[in-house]
C-alpha positions in Angstrom: 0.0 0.0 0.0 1.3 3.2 -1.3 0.7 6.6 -0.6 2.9 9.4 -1.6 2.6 13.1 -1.1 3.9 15.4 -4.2 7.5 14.7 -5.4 10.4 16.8 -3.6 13.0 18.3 -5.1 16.4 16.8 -5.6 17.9 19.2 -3.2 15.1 17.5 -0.3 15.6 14.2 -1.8 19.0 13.9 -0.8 19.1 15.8 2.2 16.1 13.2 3.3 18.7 10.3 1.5 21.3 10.9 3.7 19.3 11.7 7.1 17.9 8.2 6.4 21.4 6.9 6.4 22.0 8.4 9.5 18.4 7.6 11.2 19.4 4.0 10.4 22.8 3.6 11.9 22.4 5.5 14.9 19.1 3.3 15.5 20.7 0.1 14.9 23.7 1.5 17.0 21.2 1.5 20.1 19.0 -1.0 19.4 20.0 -3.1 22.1 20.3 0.0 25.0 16.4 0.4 23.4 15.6 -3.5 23.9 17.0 -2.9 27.3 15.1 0.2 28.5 11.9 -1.4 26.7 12.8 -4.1 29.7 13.5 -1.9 32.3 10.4 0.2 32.1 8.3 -2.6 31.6 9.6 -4.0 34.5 9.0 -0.9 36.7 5.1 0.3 35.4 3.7 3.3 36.1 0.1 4.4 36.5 -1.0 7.4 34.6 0.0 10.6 36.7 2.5 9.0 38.3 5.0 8.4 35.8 8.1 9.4 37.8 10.5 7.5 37.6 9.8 6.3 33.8 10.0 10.8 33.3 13.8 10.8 34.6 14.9 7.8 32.7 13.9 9.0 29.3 15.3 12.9 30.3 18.4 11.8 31.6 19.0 10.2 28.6 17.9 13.2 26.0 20.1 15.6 28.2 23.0 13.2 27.5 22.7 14.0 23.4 21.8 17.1 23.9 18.0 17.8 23.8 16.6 20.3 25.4 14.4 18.9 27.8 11.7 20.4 30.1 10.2 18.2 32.6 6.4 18.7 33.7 5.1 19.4 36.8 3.8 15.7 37.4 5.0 13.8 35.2 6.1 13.7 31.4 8.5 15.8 29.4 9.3 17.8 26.2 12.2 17.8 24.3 13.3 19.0 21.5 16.1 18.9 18.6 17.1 21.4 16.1 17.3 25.2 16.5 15.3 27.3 13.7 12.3 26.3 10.7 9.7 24.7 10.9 8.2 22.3 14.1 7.5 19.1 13.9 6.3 17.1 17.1 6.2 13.1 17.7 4.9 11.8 21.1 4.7 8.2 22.7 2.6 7.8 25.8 3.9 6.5 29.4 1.5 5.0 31.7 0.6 1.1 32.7 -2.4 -0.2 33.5 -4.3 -1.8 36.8 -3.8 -4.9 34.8 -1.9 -7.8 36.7 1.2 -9.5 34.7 0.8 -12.8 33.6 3.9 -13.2 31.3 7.0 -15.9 32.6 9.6 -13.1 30.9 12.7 -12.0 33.2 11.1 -8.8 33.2 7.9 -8.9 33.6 6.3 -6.0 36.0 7.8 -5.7 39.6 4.8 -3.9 40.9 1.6 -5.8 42.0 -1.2 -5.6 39.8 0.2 -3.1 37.7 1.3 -3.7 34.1 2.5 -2.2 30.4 -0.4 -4.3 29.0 -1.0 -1.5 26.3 2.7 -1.5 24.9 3.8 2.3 25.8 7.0 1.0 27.5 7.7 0.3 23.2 6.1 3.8 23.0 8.4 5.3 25.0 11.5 3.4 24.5 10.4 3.6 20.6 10.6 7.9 20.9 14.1 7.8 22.6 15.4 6.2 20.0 13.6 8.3 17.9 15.3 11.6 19.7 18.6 9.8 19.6 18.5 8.8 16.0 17.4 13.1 15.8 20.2 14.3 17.7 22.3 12.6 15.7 21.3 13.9 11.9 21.2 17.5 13.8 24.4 17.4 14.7 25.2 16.0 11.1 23.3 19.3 10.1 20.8 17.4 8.0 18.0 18.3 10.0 15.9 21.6 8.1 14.1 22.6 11.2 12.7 21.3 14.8 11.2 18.3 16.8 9.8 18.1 20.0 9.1 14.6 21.8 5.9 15.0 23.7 6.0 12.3 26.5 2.8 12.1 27.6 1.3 10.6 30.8 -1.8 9.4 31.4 -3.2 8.2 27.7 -5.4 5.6 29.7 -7.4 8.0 31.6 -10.3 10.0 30.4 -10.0 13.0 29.1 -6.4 11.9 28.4 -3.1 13.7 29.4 -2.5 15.3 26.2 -4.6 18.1 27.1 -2.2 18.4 29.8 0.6 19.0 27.8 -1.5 21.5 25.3 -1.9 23.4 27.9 1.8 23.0 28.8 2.3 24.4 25.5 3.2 21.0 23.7 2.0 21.8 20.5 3.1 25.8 20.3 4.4 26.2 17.0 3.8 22.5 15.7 2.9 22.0 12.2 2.3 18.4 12.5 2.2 15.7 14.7 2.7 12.1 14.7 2.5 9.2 16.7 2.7 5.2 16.7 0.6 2.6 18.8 1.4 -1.0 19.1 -1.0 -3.5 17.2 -0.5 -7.0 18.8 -2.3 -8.4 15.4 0.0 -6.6 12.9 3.8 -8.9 12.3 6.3 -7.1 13.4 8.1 -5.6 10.5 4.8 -4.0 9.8 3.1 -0.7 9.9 -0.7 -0.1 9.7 -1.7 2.9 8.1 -4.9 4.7 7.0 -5.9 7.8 5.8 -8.9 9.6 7.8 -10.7 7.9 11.2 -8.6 5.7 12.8 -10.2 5.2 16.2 -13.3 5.9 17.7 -15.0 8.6 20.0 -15.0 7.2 23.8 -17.0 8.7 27.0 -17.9 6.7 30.3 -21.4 6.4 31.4 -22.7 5.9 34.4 -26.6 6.2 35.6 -27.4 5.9 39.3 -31.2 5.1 40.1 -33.2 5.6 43.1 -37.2 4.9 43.5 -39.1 3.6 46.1 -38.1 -0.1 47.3 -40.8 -2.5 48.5 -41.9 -6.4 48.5 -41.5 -8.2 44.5 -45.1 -9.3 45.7 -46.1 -5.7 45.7 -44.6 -3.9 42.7 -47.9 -2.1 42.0 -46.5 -0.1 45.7 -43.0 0.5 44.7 -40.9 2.6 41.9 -39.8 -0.4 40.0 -36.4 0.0 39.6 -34.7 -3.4 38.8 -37.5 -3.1 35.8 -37.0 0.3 34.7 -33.1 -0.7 35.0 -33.4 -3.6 32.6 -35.5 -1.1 30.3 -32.3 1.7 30.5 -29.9 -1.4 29.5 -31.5 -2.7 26.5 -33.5 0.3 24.9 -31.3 3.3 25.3 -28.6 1.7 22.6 -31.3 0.8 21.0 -33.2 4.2 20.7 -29.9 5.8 20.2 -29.1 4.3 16.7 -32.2 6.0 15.7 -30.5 9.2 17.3 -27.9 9.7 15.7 -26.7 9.7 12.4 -26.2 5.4 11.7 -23.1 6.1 9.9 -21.7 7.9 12.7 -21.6 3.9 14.0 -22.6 4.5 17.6 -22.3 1.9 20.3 -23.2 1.7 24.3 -22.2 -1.3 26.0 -22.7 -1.6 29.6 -19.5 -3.1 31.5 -22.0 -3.2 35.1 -25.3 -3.6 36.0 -26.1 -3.6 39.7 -29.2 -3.4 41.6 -30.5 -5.2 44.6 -28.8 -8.2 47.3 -32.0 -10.9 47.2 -34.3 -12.4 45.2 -37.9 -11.1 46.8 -36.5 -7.5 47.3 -37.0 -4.4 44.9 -34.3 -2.3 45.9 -34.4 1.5 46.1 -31.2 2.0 44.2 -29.1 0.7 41.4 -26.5 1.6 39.2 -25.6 0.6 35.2 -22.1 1.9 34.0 -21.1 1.4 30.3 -19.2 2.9 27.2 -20.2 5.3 24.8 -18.5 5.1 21.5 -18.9 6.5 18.0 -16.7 7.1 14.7 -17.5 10.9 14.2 -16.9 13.9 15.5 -20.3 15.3 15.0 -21.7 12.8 16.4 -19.7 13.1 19.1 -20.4 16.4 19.9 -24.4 15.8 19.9 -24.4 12.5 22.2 -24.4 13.7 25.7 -27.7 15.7 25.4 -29.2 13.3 23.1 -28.2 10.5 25.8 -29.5 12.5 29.0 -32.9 13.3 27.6 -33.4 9.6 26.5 -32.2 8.4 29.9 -35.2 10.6 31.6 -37.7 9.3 28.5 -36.8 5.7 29.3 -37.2 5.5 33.3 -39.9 8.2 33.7 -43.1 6.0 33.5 -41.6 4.1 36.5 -41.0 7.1 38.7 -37.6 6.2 39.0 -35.3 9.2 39.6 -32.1 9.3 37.4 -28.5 10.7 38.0 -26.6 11.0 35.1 -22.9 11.1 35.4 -21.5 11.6 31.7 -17.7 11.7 31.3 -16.5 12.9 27.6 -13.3 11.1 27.1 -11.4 11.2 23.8 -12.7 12.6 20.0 -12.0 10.3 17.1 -8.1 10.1 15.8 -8.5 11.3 12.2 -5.7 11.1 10.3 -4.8 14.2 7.6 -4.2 13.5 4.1 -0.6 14.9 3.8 0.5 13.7 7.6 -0.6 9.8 6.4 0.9 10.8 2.8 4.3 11.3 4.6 4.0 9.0 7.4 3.7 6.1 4.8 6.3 7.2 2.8 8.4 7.0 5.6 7.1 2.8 6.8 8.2 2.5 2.9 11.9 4.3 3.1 12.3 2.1 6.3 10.5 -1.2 5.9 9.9 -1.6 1.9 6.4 -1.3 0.3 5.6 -4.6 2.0 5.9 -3.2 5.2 3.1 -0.7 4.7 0.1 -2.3 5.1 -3.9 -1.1 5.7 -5.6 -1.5 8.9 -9.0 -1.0 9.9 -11.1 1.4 11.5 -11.1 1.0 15.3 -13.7 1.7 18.1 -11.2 2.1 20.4 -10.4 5.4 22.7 -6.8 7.2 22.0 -6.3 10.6 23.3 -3.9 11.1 20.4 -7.2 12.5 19.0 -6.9 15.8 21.2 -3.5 16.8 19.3 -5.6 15.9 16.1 -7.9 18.3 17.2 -5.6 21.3 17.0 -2.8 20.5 13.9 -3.1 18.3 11.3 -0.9 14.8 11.6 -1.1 11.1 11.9 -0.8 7.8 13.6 0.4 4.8 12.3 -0.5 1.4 14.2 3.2 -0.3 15.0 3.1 -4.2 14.1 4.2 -6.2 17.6 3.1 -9.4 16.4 6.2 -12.3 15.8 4.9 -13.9 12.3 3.8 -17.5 12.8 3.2 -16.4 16.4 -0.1 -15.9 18.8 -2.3 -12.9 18.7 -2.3 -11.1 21.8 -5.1 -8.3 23.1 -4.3 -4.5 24.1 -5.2 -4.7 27.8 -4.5 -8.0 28.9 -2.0 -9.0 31.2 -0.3 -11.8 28.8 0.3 -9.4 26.0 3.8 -10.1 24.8 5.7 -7.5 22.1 8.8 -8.9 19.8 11.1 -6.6 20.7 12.2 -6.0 17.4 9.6 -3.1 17.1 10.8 -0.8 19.3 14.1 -0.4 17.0 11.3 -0.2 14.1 9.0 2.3 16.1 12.4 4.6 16.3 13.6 4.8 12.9 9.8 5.2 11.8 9.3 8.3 14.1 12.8 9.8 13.1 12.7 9.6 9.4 8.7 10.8 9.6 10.1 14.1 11.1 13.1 14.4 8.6 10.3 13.5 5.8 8.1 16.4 7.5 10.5 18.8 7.9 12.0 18.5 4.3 8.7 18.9 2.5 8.0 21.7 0.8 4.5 22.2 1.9 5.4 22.1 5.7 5.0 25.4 7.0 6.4 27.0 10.5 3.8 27.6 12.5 4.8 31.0 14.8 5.1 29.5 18.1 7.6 29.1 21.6 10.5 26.4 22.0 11.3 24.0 24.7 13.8 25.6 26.9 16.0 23.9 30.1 
């Protein structure tokens, strides 16, 4: 699969020739410090917010080639290469999950029912190299313009950290940004790629009921609220799809239903709590009023009082024409044609989709699958990466920048710098 963007001059091609040169040695230089930190920080998880000591590692080690690095008040850090043109940003995310490990490796996680069951220790060691491989074609003096790493915390919390680091002033002066996320059923050696939605809109539901309790002989003398429960569960997604737009391709599932301890009780209160999920942005923007007036439609005729407690989470990823154009190109100048392959549509949440919101760029889903192997599942506690995409991931995120940055559309964007 192969999407190009309009052919640079000469003058780009080789500067972009020989960066490439240099993104690959320097990369396969430190593949195996990579390999090790990929270890080391999976070993030691963080949850979101509290990415401490997974913050120093990766900014003692920028410092060291030196990138200007600004650590953030929590957790999380800029950094940045190059020192006039245009900006170009790439970010990897660094929280775990409450997810116990169930791998055998030598390094599985150290910290009780915490683990990197989402891949962002590859993120993060993946962006390292990626600012290694940078400092390197800088110092070369093939690099026409900035990058800034965004190292973001807290990707597995709603709304998501990276509105955090906008309002740290992450994307100041950014033309484009780009990003990578592990696909546990993509071979490693891979890249998935697609133009336009990527993921899906995610918010958390959660409905809390309270009517009058009584005797299951006597419902005519109660609220009814295990009924008008089972009534919320069932019609609301239904009713919904008639809602909203269909293509929009909306869908509530309900992760907890709870109501009542006995069998001959109505109880007075009970709680569902669910998903909301949807492939557009208008959509998106319509479904919390939509879903709190059906909510109050569905229980009313019970007299069952509802509290709705609606969290927006994450807007769609939607990937821009010319970031995928140049984002492929550069799988292909690393991996071969055969290494750029589709993927799908997914109705997943990725808080990538904030930075979307504000510049035009592109994510690319990072193959972590050994061929012949098993298929794993994001958010599990057996998920197992081959290693051999975090050196990948680097020279993907490196040579996408030096692609960027060399293009002739690209345009600076006026905006601060990273300082110490």
């Amino acid at each position: 699969m192969s999407v190009s963007p309009e052919a640079p001059s000469d003058e780009h091609s080789d500067l972009r020739s020989d960066a490439r040169r240099v993104v690959a040695a320097t990369v396969d230089a430190c593949e195996p410090e990579l390999i090790e930190m990929r270890r080391d920080l999976h070993a030691h998880p963080e949850l979101s917010w509290n990415e401490v000591r997974t913050t120093e590692r990766i900014a003692v080690r920028l410092e060291a080639v030196g990138l200007r690095v600004r650590r953030l008040p929590r957790s999380g850090l800029l950094a940045e290469v190059g020192d006039s043109g245009p900006l170009v940003a790439l970010r990897a995310d660094l929280d775990a999950l409450p997810v116990e490990d169930r791998t055998t490796e030598p390094w599985a996680s150290t910290v009780s029912g915490v683990a990197h069951a989402c891949g962002h220790d590859v993120h993060a060691s993946a962006l390292t190299g990626a600012g290694l491989a940078l400092a390197e074609v800088h110092r070369a003096g093939l690099l026409p313009g900035r990058v800034r790493l965004l190292f973001q915390p807290a990707e597995e919390v709603m709304p998501g950290g990276a509105l955090d680091l906008m309002a740290q002033g992450a994307l100041d002066g950014v033309s484009r940004v780009f990003g990578l996320h592990c696909d546990p059923t993509i071979d490693v050696g891979e890249v998935g790629l697609r133009e336009g939605p990527l993921t899906g809109a995610a918010d958390a539901l959660q409905v809390d009921l309270k009517g009058k309790g009584g005797h299951t002989s006597r419902p005519h003398l109660t609220e009814d609220l295990t009924f008008a429960l089972g009534k919320l569960v069932t019609e609301l997604p239904a009713i919904l799809s008639r809602r909203l737009d269909p293509r929009a391709g909306v869908s509530v599932v309900w992760g907890m239903v709870r109501a009542g301890a006995t069998h001959n009780v109505i109880p007075a209160t009970g709680r569902v709590a669910g998903t909301v999920r949807m492939l557009d942005a208008v959509a998106w923007a319509d479904a919390e009023r939509i879903i709190r007036e059906l909510v109050d439609q569905i229980v009313g005729p019970y007299g069952v009082a509802a509290e709705i407690t609606y969290q927006q989470g994450v807007p769609p990823v939607v990937n821009e024409h010319l970031a995928t154009a140049l984002l492929g190109r550069s799988i292909e100048a690393v991996l071969g044609e055969e290494g750029h392959v589709p993927t799908q549509q997914s109705l997943g949440g990725e808080d990538f989709g904030w930075y979307l919101d504000r510049v035009p760029g592109a994510m690319g889903r990072l193959g972590t699958r050994t061929p012949g192997g098993p298929t794993y599942d994001l958010h599990q506690g057996d998920l197992l990466v081959d290693e051999r995409a975090t050196a990948i991931g680097a020279r993907v995120l490196a040579q996408v920048a030096v692609e960027t940055l060399g293009h002739p559309s690209d345009q600076a964007v006026p905006g601060g710098r990273v300082t110490d």
